[in-house]
MOPAC internal coordinates of N, CA, C and O (Angstrom, degrees):
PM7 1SCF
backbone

  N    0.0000 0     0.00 0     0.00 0    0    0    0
  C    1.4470 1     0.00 0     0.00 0    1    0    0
  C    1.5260 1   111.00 1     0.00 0    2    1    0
  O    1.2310 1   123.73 1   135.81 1    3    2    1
  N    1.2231 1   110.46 1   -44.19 1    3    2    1
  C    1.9316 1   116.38 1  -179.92 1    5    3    2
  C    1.3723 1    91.77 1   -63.58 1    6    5    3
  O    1.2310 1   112.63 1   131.72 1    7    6    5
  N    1.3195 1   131.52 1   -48.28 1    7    6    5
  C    1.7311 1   105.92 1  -166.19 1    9    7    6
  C    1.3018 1   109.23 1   -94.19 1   10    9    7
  O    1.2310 1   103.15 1  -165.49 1   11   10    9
  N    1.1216 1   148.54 1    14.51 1   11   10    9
  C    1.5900 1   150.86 1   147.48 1   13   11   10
  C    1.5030 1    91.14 1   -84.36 1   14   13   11
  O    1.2310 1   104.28 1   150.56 1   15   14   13
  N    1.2072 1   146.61 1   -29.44 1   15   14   13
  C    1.7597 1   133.34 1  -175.81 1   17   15   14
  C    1.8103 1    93.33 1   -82.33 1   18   17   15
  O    1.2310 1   123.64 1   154.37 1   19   18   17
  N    1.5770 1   110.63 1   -25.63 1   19   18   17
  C    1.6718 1    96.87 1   177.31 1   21   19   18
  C    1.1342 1   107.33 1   -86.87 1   22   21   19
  O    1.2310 1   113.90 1   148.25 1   23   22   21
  N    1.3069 1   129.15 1   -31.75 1   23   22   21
  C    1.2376 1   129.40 1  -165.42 1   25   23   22
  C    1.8544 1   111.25 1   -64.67 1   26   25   23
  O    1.2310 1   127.72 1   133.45 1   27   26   25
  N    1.4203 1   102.75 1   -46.55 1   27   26   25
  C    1.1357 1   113.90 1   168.38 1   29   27   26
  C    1.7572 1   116.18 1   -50.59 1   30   29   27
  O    1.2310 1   134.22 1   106.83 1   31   30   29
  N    1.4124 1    90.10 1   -73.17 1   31   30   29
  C    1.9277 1    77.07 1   179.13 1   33   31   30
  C    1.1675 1   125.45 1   -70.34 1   34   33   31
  O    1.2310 1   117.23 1  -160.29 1   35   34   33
  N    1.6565 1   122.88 1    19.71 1   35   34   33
  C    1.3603 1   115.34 1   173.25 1   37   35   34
  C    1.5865 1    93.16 1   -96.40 1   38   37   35
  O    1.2310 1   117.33 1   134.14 1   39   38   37
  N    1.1136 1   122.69 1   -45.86 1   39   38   37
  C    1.3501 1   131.64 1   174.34 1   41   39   38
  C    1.7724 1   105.46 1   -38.83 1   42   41   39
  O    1.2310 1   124.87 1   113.77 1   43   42   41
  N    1.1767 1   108.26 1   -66.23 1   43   42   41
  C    1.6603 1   111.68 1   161.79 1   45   43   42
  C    1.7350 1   128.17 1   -20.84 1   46   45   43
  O    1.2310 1   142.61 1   125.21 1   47   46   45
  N    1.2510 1    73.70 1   -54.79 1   47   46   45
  C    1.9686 1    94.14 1  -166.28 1   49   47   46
  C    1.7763 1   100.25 1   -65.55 1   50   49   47
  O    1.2310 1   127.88 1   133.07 1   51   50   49
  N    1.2530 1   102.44 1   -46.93 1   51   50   49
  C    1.1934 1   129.19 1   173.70 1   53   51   50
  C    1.5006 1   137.57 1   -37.73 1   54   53   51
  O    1.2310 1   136.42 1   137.33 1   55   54   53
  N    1.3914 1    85.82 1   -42.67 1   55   54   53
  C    1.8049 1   115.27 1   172.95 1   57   55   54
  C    1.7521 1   101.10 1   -84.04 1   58   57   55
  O    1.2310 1   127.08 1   126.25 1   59   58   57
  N    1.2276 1   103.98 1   -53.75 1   59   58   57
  C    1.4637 1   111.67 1  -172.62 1   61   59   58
  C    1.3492 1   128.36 1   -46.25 1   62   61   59
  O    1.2310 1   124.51 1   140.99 1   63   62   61
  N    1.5161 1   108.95 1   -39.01 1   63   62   61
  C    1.4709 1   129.64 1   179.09 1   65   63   62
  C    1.7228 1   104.97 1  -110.22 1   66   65   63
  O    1.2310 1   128.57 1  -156.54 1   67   66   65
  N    0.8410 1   101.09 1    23.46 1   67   66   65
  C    1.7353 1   108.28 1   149.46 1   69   67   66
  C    1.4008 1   114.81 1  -125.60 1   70   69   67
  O    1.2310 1   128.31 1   132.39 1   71   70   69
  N    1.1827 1   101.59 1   -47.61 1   71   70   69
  C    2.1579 1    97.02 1   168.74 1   73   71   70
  C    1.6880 1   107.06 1   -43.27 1   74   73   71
  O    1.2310 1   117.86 1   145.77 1   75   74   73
  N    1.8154 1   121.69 1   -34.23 1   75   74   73
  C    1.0964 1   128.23 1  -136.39 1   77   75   74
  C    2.0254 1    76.04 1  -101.74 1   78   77   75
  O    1.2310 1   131.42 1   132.07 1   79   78   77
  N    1.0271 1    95.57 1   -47.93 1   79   78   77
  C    1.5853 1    82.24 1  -178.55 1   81   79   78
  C    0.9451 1   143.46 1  -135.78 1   82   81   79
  O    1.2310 1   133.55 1  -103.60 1   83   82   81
  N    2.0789 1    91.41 1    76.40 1   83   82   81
  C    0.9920 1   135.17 1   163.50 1   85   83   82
  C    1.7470 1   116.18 1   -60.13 1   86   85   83
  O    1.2310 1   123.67 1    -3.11 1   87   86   85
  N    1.5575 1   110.57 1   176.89 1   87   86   85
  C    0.8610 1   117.51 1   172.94 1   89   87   86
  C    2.0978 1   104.31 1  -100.84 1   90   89   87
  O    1.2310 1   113.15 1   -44.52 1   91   90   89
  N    1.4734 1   130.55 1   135.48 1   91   90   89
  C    1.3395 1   124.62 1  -137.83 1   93   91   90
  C    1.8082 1    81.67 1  -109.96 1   94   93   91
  O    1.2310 1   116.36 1  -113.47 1   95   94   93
  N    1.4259 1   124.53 1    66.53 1   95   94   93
  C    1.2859 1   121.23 1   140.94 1   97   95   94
  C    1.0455 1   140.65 1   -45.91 1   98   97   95
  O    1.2310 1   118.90 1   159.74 1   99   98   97
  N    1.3338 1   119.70 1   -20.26 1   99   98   97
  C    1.4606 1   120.99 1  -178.47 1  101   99   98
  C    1.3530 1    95.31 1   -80.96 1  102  101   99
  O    1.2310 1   121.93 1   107.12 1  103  102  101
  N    1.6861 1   113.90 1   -72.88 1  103  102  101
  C    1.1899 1   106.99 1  -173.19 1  105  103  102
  C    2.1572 1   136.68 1   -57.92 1  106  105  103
  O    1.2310 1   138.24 1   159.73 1  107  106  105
  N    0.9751 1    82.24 1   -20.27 1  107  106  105
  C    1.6746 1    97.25 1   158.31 1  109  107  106
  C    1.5899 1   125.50 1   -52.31 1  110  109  107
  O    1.2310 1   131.29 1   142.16 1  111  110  109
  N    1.3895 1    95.81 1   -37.84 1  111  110  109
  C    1.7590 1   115.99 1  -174.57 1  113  111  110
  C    1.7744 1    95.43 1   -90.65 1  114  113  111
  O    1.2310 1   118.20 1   126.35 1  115  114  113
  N    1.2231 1   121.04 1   -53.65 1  115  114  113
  C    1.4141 1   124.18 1  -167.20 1  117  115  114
  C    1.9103 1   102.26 1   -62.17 1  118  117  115
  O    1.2310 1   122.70 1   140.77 1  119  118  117
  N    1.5148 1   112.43 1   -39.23 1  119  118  117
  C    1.8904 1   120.57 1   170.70 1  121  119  118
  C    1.4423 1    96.16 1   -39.46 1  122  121  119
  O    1.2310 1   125.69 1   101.88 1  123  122  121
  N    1.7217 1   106.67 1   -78.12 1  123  122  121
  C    1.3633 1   142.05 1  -151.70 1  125  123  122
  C    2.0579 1    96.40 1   -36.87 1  126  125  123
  O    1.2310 1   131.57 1   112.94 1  127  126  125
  N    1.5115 1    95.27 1   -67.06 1  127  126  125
  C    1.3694 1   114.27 1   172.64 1  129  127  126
  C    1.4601 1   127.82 1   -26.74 1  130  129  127
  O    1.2310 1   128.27 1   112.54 1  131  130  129
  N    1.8850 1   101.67 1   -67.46 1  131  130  129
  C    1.2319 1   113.44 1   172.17 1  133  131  130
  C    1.4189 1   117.28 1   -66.09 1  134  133  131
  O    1.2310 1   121.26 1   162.38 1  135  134  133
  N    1.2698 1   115.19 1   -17.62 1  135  134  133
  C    1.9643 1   104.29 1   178.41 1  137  135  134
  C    1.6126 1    96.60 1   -89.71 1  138  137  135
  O    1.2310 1   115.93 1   152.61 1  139  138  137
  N    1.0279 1   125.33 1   -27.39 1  139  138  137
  C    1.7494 1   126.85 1   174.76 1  141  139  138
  C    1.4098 1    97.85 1   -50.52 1  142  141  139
  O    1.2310 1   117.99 1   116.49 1  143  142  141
  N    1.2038 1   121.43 1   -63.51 1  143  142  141
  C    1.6598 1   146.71 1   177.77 1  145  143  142
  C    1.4569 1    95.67 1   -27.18 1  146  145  143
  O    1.2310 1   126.28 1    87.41 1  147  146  145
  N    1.2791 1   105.53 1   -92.59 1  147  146  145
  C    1.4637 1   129.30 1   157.16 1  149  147  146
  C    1.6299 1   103.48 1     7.23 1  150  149  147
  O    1.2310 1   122.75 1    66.41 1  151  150  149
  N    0.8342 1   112.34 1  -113.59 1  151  150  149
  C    1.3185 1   148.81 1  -170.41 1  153  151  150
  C    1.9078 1    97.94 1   -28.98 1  154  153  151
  O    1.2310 1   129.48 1   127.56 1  155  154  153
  N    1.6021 1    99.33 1   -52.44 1  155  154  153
  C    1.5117 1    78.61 1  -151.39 1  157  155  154
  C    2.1895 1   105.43 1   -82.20 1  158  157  155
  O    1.2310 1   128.73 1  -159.69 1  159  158  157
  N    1.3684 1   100.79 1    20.31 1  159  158  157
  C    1.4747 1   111.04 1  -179.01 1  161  159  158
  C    1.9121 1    95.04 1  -112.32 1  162  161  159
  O    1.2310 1   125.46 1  -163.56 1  163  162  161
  N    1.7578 1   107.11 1    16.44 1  163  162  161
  C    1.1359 1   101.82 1   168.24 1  165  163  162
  C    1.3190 1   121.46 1    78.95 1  166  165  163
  O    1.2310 1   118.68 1  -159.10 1  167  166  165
  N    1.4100 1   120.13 1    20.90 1  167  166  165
  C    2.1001 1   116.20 1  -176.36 1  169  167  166
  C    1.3500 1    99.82 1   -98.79 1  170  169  167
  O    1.2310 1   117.48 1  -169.03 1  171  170  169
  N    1.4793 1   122.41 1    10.97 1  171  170  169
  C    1.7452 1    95.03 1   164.51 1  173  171  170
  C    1.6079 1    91.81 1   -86.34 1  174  173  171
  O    1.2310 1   108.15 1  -142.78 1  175  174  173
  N    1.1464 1   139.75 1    37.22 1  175  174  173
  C    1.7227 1   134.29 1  -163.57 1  177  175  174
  C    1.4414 1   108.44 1  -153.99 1  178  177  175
  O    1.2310 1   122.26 1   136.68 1  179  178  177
  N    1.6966 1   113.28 1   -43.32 1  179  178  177
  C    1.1433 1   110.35 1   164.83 1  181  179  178
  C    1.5096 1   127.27 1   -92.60 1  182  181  179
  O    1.2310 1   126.45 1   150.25 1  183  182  181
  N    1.3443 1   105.20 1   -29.75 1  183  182  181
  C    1.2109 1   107.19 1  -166.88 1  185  183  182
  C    1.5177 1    96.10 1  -130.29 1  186  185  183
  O    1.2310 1   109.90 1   -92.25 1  187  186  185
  N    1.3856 1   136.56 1    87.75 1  187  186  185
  C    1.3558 1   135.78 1  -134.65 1  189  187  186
  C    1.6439 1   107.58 1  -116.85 1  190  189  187
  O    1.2310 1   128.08 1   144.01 1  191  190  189
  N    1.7102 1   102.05 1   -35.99 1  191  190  189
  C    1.4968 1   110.23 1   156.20 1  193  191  190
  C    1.2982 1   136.39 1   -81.25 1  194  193  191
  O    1.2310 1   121.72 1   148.28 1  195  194  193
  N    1.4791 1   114.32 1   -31.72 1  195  194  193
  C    1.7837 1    87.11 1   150.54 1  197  195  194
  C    1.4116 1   140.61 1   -93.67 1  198  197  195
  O    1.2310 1   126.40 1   178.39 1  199  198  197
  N    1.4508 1   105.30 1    -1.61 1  199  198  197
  C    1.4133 1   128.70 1   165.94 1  201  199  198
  C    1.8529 1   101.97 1   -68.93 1  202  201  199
  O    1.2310 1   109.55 1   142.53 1  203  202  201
  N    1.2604 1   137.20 1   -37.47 1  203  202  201
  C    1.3876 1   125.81 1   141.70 1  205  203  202
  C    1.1333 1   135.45 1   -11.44 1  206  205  203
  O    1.2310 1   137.80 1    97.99 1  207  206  205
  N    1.7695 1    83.11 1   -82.01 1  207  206  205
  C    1.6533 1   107.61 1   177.14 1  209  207  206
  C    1.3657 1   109.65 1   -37.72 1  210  209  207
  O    1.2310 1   119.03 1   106.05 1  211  210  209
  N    0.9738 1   119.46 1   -73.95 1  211  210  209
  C    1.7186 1   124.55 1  -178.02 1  213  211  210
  C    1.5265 1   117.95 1   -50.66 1  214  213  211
  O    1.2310 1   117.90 1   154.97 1  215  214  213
  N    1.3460 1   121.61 1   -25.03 1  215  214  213
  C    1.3628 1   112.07 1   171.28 1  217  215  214
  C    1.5247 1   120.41 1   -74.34 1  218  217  215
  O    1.2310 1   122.49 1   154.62 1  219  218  217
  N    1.8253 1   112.83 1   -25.38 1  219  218  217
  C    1.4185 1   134.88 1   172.56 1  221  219  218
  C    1.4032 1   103.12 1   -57.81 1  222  221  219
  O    1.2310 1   131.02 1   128.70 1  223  222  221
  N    1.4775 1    96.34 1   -51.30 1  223  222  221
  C    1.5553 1    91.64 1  -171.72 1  225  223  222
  C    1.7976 1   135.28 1   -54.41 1  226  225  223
  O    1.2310 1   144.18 1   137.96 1  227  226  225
  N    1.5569 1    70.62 1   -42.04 1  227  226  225
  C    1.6346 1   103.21 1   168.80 1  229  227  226
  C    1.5331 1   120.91 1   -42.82 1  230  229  227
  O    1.2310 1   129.43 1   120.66 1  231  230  229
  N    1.0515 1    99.43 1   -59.34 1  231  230  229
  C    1.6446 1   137.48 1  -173.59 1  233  231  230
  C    1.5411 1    99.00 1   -48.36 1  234  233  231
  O    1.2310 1   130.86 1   123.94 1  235  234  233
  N    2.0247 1    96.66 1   -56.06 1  235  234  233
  C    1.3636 1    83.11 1  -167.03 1  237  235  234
  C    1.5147 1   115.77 1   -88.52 1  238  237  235
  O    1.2310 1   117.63 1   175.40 1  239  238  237
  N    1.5086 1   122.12 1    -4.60 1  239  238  237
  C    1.4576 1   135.60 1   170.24 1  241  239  238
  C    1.4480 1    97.12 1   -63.17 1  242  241  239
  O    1.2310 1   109.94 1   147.17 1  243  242  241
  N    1.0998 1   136.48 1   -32.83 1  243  242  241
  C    1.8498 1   122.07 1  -166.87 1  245  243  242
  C    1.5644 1    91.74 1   -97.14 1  246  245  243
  O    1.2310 1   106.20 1   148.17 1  247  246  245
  N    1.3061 1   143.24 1   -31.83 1  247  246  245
  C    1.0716 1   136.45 1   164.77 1  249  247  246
  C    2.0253 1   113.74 1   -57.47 1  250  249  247
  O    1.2310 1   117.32 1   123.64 1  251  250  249
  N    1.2589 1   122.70 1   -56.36 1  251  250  249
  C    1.0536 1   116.29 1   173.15 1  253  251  250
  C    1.6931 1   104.65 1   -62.91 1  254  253  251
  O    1.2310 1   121.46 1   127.04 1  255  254  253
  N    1.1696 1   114.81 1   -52.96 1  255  254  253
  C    2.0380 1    92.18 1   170.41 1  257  255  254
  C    1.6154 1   107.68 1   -33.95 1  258  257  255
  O    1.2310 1   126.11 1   105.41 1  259  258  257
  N    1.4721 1   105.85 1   -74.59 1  259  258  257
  C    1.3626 1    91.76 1  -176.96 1  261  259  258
  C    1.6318 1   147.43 1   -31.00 1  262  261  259
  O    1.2310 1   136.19 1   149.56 1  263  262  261
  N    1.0567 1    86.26 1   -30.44 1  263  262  261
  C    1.8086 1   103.45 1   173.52 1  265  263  262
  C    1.1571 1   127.16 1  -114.95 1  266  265  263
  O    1.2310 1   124.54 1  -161.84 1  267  266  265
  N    1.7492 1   108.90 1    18.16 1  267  266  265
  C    1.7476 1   128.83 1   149.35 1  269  267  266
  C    1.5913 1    96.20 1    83.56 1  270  269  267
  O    1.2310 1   118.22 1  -144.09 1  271  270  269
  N    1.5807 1   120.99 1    35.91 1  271  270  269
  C    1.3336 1    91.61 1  -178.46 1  273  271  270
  C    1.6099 1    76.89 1  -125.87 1  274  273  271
  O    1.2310 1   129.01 1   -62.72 1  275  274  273
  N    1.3037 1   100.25 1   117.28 1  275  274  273
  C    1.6368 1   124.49 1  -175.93 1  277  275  274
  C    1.0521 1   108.30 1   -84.57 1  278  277  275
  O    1.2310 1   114.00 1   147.48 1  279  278  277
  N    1.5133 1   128.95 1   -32.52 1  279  278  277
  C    1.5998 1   127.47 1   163.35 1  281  279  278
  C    1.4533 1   114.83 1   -44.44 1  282  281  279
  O    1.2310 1   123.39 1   105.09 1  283  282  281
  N    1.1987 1   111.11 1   -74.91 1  283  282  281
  C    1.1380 1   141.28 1  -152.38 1  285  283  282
  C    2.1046 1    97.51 1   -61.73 1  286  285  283
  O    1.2310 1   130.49 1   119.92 1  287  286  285
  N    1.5869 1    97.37 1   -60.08 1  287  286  285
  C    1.8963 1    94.69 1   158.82 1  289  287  286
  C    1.3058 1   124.31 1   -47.76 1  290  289  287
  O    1.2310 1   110.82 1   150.86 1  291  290  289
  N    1.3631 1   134.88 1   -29.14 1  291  290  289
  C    1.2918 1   139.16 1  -173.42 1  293  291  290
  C    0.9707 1   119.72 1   -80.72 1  294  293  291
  O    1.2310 1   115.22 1   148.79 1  295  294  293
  N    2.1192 1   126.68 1   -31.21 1  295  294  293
  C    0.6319 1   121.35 1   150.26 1  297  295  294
  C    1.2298 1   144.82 1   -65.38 1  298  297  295
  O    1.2310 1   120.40 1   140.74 1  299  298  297
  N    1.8541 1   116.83 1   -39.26 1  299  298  297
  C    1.5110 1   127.58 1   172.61 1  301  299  298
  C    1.5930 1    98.82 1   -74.71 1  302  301  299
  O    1.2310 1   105.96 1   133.96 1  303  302  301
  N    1.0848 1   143.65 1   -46.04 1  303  302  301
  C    1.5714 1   112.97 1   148.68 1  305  303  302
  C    1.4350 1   136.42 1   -28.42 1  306  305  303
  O    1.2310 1   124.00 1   145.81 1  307  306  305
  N    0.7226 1   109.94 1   -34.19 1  307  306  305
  C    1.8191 1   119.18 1  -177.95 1  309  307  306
  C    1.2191 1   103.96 1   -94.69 1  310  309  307
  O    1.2310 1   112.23 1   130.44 1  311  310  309
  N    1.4172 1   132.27 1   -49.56 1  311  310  309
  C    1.1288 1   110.51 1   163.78 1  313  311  310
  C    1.9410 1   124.45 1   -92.33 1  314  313  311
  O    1.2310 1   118.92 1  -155.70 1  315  314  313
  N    1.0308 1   119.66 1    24.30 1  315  314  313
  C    1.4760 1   115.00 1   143.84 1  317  315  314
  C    1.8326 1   134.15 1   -85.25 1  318  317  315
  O    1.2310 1   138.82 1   155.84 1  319  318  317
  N    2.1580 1    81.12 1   -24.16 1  319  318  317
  C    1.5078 1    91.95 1   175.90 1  321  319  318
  C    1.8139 1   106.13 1   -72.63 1  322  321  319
  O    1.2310 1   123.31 1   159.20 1  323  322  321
  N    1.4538 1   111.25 1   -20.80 1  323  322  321
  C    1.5065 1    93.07 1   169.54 1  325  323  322
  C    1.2490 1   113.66 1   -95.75 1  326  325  323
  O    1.2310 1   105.81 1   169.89 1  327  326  325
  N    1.2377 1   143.93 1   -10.11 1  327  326  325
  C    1.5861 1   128.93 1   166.11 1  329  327  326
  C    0.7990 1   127.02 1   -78.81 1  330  329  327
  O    1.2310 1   122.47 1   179.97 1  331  330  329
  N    1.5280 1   112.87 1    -0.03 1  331  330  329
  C    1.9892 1   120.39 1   163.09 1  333  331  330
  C    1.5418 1   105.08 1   -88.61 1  334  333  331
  O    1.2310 1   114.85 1   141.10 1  335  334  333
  N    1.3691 1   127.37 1   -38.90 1  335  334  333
  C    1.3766 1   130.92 1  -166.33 1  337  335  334
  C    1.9490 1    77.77 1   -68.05 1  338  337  335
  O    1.2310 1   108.94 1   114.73 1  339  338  337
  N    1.1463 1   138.31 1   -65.27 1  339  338  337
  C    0.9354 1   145.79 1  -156.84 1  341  339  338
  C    1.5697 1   100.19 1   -42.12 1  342  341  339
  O    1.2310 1   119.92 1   121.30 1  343  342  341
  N    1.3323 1   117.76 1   -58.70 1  343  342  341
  C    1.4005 1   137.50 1  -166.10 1  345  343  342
  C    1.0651 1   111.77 1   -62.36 1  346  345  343
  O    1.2310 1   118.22 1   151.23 1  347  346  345
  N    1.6199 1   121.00 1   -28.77 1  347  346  345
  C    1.5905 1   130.42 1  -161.42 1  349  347  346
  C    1.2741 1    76.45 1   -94.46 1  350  349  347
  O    1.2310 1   112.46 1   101.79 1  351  350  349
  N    1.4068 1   131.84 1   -78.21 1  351  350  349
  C    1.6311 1   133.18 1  -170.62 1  353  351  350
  C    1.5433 1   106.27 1   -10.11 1  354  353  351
  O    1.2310 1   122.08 1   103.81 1  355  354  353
  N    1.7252 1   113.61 1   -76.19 1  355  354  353
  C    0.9445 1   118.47 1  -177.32 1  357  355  354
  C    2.0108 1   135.17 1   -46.50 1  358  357  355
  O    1.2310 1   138.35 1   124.77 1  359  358  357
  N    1.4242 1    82.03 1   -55.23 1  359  358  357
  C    1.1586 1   100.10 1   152.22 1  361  359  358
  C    1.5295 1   145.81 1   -16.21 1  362  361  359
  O    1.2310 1   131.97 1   111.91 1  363  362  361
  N    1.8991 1    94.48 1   -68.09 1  363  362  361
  C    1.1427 1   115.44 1   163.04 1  365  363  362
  C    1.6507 1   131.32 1   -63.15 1  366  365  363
  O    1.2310 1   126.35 1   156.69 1  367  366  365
  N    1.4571 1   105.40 1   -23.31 1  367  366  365
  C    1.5036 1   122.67 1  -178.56 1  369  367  366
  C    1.2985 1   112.63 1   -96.49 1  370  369  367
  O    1.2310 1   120.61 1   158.86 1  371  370  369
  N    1.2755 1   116.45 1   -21.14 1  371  370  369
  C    1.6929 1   110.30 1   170.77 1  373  371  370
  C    1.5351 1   102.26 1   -79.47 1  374  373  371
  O    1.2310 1   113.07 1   147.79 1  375  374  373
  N    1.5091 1   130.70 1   -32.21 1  375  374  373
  C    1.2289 1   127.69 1   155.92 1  377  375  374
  C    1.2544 1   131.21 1   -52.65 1  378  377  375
  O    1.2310 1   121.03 1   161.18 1  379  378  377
  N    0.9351 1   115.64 1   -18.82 1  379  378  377
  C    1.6126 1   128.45 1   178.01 1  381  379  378
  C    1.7882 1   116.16 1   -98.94 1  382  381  379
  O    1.2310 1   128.18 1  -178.45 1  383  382  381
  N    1.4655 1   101.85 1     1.55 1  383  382  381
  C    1.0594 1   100.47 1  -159.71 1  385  383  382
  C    1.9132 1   100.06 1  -120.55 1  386  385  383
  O    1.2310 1   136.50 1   151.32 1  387  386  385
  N    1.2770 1    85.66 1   -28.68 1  387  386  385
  C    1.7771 1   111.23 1  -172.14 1  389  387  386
  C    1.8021 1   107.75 1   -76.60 1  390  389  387
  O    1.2310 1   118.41 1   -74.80 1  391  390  389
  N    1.0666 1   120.64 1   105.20 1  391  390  389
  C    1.3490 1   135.91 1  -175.85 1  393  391  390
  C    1.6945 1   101.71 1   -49.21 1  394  393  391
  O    1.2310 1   117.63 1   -45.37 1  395  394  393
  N    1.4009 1   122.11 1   134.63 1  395  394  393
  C    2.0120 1   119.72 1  -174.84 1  397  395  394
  C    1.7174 1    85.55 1   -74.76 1  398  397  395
  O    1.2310 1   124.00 1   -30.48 1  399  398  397
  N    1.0601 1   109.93 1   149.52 1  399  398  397
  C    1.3074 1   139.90 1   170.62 1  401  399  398
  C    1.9089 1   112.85 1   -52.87 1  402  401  399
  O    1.2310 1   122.73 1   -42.23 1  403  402  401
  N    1.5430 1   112.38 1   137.77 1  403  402  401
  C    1.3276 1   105.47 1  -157.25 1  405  403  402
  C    1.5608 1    95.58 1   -88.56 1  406  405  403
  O    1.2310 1   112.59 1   -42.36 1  407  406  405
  N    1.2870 1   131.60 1   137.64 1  407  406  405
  C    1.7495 1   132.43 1   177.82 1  409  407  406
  C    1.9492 1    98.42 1   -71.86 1  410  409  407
  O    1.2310 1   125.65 1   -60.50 1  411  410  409
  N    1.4473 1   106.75 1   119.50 1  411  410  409
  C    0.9065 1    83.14 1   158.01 1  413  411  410
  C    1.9066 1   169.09 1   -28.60 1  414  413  411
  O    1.2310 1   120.10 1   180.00 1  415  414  413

């Protein structure tokens, strides 16, 4: 019974730190997305510094993929996917805020 209760939670542990270090596709696609987002409501123009930020971040999430450190991508993914949501936010409110241009 004790070594089917180890066997089991080694099996556990096992799963855990392979889910954990994975390669972070999801979140790569969800960054990618939100700076697309970003962008096409215009925040590399309005909102140009945190619309940056998030491309840095980006930058450096496909660089840490590259060099297998899946932690480290998961995080600068995750946080580029919020400095674009950030950027669009902003973005969107300086548009909302900015009077349309008078026609001659």
């Amino acid at each position: 019974m004790k070594l089917r209760n180890f066997l089991m939670f080694l099996c556990a542990t096992t799963a855990l730190v392979t889910a954990c270090a994975t390669a972070p596709v999801q979140e790569m696609s969800n960054a990618r997305q939100a700076l697309d987002a970003a962008k096409s409501v215009g925040a590399d123009q309005h909102a140009p510094s945190s619309y940056q930020q998030a491309e840095t971040l980006l930058k450096k999430a496909e660089q840490d993929l590259a060099d297998h450190d899946y932690t480290g991508a998961r995080e600068n993914a995750d946080a580029a996917r919020d400095a674009a949501i950030k950027a669009r936010t902003e973005s969107q409110q300086k548009a909302a805020t900015t009077p349309a241009p008078v026609a001659p």
